[in-house]
DOTIPA-608053 format. One record per residue (C-alpha): residue in three letters; x, y, z; residue number from 0. Coordinates in nm, 2 decimals. Example, Ala and Ser with C-alpha at 12.3 -4.5 7.8 and 13.67 -1.06 7.14 Angstrom:
! residues 2
('ALA'; (1.23; -0.45; 0.78); 0),
('SER'; (1.37; -0.11; 0.71); 1),
! end
This chain:
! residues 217
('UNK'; (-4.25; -2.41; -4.61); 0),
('UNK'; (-4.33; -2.10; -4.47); 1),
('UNK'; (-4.44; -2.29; -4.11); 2),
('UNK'; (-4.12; -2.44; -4.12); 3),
('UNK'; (-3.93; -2.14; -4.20); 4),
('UNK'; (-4.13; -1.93; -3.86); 5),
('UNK'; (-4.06; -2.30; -3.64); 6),
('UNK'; (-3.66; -2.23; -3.69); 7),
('UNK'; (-3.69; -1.88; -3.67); 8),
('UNK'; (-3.83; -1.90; -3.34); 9),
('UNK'; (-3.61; -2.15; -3.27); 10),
('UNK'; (-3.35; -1.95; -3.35); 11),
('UNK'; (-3.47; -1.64; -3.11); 12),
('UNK'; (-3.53; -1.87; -2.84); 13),
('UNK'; (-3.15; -1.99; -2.80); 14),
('UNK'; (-3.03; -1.64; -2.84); 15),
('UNK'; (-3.26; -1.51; -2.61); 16),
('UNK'; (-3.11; -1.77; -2.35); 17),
('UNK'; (-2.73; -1.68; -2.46); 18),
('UNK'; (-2.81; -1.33; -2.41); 19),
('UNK'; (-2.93; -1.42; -2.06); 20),
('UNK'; (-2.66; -1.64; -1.95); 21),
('UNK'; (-2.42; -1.35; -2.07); 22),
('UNK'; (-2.60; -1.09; -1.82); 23),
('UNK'; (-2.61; -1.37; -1.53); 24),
('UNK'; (-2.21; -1.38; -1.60); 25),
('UNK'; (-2.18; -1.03; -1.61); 26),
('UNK'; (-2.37; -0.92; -1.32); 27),
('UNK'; (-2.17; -1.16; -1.08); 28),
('UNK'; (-1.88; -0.98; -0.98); 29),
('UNK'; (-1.64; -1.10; -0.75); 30),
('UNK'; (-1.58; -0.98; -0.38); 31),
('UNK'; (-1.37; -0.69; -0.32); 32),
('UNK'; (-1.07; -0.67; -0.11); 33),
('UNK'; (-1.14; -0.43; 0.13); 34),
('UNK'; (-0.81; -0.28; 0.20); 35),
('UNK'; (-0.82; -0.09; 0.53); 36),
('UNK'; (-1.01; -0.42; 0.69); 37),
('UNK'; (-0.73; -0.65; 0.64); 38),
('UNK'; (-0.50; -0.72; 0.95); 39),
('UNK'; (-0.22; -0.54; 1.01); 40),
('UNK'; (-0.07; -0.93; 1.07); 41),
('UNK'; (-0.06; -1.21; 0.94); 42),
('UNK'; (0.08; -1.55; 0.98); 43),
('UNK'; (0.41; -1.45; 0.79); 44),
('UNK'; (0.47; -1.10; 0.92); 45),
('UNK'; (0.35; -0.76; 0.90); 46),
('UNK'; (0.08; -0.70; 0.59); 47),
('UNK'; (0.15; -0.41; 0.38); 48),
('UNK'; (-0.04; -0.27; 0.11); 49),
('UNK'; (0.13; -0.10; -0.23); 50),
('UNK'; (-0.03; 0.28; -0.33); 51),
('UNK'; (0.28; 0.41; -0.49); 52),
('UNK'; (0.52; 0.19; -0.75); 53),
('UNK'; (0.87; 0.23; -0.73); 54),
('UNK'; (0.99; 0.47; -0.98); 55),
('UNK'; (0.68; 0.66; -1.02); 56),
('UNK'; (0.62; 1.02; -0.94); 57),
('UNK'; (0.30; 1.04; -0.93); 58),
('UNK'; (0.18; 1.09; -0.56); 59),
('UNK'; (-0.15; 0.79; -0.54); 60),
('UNK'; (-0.35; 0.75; -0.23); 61),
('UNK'; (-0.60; 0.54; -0.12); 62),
('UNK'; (-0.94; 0.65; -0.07); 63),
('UNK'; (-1.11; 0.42; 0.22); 64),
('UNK'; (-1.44; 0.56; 0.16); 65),
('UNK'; (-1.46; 0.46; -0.21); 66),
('UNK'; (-1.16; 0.14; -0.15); 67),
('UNK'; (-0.99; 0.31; -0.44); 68),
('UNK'; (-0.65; 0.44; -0.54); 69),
('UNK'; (-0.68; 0.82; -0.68); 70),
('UNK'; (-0.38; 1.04; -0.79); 71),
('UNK'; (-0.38; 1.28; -0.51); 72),
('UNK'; (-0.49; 1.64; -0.62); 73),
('UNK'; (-0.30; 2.00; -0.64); 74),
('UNK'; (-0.53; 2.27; -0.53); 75),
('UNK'; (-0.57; 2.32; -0.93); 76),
('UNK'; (-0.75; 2.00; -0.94); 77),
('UNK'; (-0.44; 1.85; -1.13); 78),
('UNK'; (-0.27; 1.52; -1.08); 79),
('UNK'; (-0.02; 1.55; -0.80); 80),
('UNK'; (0.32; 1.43; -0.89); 81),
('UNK'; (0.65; 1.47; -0.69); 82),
('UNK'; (0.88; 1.79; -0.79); 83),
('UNK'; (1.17; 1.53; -0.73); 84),
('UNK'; (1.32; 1.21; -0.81); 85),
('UNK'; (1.12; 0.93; -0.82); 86),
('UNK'; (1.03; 0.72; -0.54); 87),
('UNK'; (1.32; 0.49; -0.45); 88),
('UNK'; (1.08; 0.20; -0.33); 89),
('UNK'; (0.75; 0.08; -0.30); 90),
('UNK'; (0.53; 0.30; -0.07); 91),
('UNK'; (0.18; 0.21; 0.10); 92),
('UNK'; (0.08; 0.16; 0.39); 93),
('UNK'; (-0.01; -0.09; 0.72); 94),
('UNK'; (-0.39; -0.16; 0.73); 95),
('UNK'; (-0.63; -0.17; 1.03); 96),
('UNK'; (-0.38; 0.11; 1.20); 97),
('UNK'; (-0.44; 0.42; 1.25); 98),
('UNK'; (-0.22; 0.70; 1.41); 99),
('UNK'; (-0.48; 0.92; 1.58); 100),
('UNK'; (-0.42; 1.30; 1.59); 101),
('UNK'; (-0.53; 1.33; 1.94); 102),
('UNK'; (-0.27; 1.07; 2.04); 103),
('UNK'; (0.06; 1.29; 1.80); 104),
('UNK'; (-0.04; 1.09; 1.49); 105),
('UNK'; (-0.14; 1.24; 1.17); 106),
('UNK'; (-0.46; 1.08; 1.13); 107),
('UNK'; (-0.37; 0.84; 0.88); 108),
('UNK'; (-0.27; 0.45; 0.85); 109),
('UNK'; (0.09; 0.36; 0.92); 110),
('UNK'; (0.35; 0.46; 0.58); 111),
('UNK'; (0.59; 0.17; 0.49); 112),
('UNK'; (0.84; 0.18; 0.22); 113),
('UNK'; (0.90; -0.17; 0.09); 114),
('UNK'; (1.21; -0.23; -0.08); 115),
('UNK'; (1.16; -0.41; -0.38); 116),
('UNK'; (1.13; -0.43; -0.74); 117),
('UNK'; (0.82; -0.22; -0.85); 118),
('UNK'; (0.47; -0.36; -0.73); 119),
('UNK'; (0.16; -0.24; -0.90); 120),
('UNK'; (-0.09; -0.03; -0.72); 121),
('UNK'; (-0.33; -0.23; -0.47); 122),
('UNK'; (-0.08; -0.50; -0.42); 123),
('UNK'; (-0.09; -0.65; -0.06); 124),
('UNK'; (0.19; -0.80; 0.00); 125),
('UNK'; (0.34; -1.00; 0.35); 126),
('UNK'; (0.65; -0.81; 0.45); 127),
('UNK'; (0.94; -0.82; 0.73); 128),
('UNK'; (0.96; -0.48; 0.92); 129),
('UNK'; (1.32; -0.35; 0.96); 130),
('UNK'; (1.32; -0.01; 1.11); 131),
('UNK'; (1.16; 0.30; 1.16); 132),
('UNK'; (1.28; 0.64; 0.99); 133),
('UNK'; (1.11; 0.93; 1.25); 134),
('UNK'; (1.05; 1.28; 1.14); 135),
('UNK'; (0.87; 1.59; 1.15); 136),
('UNK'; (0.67; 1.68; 0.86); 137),
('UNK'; (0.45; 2.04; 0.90); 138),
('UNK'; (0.48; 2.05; 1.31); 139),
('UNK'; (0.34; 1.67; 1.32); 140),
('UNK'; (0.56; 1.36; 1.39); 141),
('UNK'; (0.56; 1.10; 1.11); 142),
('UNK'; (0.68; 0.72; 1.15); 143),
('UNK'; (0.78; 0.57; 0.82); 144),
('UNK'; (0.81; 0.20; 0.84); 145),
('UNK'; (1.11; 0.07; 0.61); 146),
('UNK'; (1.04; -0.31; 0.50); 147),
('UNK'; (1.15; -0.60; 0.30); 148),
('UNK'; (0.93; -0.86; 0.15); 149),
('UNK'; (0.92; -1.20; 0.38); 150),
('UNK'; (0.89; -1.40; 0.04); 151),
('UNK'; (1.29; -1.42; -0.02); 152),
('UNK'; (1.22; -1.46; -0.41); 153),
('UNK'; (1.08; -1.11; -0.42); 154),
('UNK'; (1.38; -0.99; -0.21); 155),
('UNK'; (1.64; -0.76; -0.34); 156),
('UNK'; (1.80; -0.70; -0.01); 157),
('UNK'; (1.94; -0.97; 0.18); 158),
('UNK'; (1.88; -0.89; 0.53); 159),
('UNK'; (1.67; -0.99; 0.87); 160),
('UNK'; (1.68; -0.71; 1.12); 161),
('UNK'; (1.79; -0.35; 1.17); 162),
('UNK'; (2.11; -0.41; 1.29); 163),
('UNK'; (2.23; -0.57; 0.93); 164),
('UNK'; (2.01; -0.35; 0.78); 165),
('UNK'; (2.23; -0.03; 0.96); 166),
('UNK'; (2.57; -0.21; 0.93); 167),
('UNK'; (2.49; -0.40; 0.57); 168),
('UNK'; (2.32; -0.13; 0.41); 169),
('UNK'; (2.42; 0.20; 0.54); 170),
('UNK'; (2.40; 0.34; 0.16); 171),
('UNK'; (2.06; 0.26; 0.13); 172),
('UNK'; (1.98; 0.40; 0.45); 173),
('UNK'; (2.12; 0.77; 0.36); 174),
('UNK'; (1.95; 0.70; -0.01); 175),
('UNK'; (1.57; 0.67; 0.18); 176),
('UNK'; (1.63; 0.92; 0.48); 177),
('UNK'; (1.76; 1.26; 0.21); 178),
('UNK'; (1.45; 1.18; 0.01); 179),
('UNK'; (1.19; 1.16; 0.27); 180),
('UNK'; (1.40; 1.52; 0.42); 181),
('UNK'; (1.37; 1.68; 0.05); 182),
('UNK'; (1.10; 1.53; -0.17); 183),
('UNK'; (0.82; 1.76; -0.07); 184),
('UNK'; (1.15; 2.06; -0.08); 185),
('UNK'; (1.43; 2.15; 0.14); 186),
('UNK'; (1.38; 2.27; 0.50); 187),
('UNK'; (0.96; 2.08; 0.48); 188),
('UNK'; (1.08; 1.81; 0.76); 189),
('UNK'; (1.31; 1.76; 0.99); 190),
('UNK'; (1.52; 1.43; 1.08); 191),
('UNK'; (1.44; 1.31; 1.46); 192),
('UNK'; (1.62; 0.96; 1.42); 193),
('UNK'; (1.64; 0.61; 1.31); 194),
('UNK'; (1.43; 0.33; 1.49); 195),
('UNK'; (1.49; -0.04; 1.53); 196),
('UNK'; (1.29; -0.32; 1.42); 197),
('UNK'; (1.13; -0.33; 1.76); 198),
('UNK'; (0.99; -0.01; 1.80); 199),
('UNK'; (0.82; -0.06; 1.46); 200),
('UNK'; (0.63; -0.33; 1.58); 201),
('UNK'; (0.53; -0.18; 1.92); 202),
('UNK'; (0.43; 0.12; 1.70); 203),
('UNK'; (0.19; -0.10; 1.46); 204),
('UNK'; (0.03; -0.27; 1.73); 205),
('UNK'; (0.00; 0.06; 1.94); 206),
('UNK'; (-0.18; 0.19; 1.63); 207),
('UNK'; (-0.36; -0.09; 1.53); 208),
('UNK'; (-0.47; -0.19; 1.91); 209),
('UNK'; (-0.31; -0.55; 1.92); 210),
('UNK'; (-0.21; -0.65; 2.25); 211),
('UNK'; (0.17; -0.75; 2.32); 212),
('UNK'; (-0.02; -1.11; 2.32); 213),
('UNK'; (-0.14; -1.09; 1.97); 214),
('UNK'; (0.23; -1.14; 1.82); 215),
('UNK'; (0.28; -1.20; 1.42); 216),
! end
């Protein structure tokens, strides 16, 4: 009895023993990472963007392209950064593989785009159709921010293809994006040098992404 009783006993040890295994194999195998600054500033559908901030958040997240993670940027407390303003009006991110070098004007960062939509979550990346360019000057440097529409039309909550219907169309919306960019970081911070179209954008992503006028979307 007492043979028997050890025989499924060990039994017993033996198929947990290969459960407990099988459950550390799963566990260990973790699935590639997206690598978000690698991915092409195109793609077959348009321009690739790539979500940091939510609409209607105030918390100011960046991502961090040494770790490829999003933090919540930090006050020189060490506290969790959030905008002394309304919320952000739209989806903000920015254009991976570009770059806008400081010894060429840029700020040393990747492109900004603003993607209207309904809120995306953090880390999204998302194909989206460029529309224009809002230009200003923020602490004595010039920055570009890309306004943008998702291509997929079931995501879109503006109907509209270029800059031209997006200036005529959608005037309100334009004033809405350019007084928050000139007052979310306080009045006076930046200064308004001008509206771009849709093809300047794109001649400024593949400036700062080095794509050739031959590499089109």
């Amino acid at each position: 009895m007492f043979l028997k009783f050890l025989k499924c006993l060990v039994f017993l040890i033996l198929i947990f023993a290969g459960q407990s295994c099988r459950e550390e194999t799963k566990g260990s195998e973790k699935p590639a990472e997206v690598v978000y600054k690698n991915l092409p500033a195109f793609n077959k559908m348009g321009v690739t963007a790539v979500v940091e901030i939510p609409a209607g958040t105030n918390h100011k997240i960046e991502y961090e392209p040494e770790t490829n993670l999003f933090k919540n940027d930090k006050t020189a407390e060490g506290k969790e950064r959030v905008i002394n303003f309304l919320p952000y009006p739209a989806n903000y991110g920015f254009i991976p593989s570009t770059l806008m070098s400081k010894d060429e004007g840029g700020d040393g960062d990747p492109m900004d785009v603003l993607i209207i939509a309904e809120s995306l979550p953090t880390g999204t990346v998302i194909p989206v159709k460029i529309l224009a360019a809002l230009v200003i000057k923020d602490a004595g440097e010039l920055d570009t921010k890309l306004i943008a529409v998702p291509v997929e039309k079931e995501k879109q909550v503006l109907k509209v293809n270029d800059f031209q219907e997006f200036m005529i169309n959608y005037d309100s919306v334009r004033r809405i994006i350019e007084s928050w960019f000139l007052n979310y970081e306080g009045p006076g911070n930046s200064t308004l040098i001008g509206w771009r179209d849709d093809d300047f954008a794109i001649s400024e992503i593949k400036k700062w992404s080095g794509e050739n006028d031959s590499n089109d979307e």
